[in-house]
C-alpha positions as CSV (number, residue, x, y, z in Angstrom):
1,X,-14.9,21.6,-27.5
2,X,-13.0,22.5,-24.7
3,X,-14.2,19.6,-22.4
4,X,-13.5,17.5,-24.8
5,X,-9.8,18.0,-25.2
6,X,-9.7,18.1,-21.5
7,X,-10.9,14.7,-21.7
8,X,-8.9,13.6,-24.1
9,X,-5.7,15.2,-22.1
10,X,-6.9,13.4,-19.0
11,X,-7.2,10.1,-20.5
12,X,-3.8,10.2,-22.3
13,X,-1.9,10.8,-18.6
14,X,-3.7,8.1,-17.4
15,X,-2.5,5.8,-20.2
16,X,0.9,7.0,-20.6
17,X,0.9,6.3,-16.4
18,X,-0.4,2.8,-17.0
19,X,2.7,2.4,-19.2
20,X,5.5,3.1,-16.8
21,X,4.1,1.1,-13.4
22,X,6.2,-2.2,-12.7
23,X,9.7,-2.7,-12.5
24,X,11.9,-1.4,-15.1
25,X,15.9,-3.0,-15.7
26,X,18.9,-0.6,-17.1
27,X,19.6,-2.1,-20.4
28,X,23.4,-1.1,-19.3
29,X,23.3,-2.4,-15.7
30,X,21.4,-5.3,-14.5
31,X,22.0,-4.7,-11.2
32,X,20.0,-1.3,-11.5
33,X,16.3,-1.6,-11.1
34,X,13.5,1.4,-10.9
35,X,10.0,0.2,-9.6
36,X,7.4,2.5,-10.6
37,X,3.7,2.3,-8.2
38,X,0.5,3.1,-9.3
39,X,-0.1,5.0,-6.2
40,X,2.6,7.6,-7.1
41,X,5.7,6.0,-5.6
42,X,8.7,4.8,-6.7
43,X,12.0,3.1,-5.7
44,X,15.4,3.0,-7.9
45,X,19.1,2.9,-7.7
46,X,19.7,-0.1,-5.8
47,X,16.4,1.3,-3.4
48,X,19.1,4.3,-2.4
49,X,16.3,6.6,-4.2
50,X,12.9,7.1,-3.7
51,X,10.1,9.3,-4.1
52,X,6.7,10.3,-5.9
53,X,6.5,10.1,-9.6
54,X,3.7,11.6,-12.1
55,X,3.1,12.6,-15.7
56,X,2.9,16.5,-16.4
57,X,2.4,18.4,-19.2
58,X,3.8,15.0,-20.8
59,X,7.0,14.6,-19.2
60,X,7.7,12.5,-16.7
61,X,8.7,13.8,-13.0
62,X,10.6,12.6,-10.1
63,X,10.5,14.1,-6.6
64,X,13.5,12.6,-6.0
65,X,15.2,11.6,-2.4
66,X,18.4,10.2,-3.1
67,X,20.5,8.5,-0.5
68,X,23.4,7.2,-3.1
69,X,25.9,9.5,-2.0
70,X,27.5,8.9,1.7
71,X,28.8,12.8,1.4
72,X,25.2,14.0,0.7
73,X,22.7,11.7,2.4
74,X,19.1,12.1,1.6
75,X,19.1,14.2,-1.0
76,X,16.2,15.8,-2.3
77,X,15.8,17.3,-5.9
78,X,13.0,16.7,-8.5
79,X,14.1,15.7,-12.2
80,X,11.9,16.0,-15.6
81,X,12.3,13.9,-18.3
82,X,11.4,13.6,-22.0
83,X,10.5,9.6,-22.4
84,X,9.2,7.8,-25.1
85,X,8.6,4.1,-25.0
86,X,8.8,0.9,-28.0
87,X,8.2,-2.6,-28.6
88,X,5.1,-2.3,-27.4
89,X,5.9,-0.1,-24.4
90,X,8.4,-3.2,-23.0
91,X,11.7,-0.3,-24.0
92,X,11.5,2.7,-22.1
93,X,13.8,5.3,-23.1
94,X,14.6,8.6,-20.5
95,X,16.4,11.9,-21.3
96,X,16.5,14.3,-18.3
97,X,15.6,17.9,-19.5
98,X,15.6,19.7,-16.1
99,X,16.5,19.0,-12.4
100,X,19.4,18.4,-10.2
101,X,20.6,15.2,-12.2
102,X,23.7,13.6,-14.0
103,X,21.4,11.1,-15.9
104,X,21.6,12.3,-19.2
105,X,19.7,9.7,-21.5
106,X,18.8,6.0,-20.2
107,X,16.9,3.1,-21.3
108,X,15.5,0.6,-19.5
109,X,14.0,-2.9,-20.3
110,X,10.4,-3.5,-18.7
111,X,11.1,-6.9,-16.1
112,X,7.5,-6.8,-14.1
113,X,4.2,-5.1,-14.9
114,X,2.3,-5.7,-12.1
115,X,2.8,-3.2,-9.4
């Protein structure tokens, strides 16, 4: 029984991870674009952030190097956020829950799936 939950917990990451890779719009700001890779990578914030991203425990995390600030250059922090996506995973919807962030809640509109 075990194994097979394991399974089951496996295949779900995998999915969920399926969901998020391509290139992702800021329903708010055009002009802001995150780029999620299926090898673990992504780019964001006008490509002033970067990092690794994965699916834990069913949250989403970002190791996050953030070069937005000219006061704090290459910043590193990781994030975690709740998400939860709609219309037929095209709406993605963030909300940080821990890390070293001002985000808050964001959603994004899905522009490019094939990353």
């Amino acid at each position: 029984m075990v194994s097979g939950v394991l399974f089951f917990v496996v295949i779900q990451k995998q999915d969920d991870k399926n969901k998020f890779i391509g290139t992702w719009v800021l329903t708010t700001d055009n002009e802001y674009q995150i780029t999620f890779y299926n090898d673990g990578r992504f780019v964001g914030a006008y490509a002033k952030q970067w990092g690794t991203w994965d699916i834990k425990d069913g949250k989403l995390v970002l190791n996050i190097t953030d070069n937005t600030s000219s006061n704090y250059p290459n910043q590193e922090y990781t994030a975690i956020f709740d998400y939860s996506f709609r219309n037929n995973h095209q709406i993605l919807t963030i909300s940080v829950i821990a890390g070293n962030t001002f985000y808050g809640s964001m959603t994004f509109t899905k522009v490019n799936s094939t990353q």
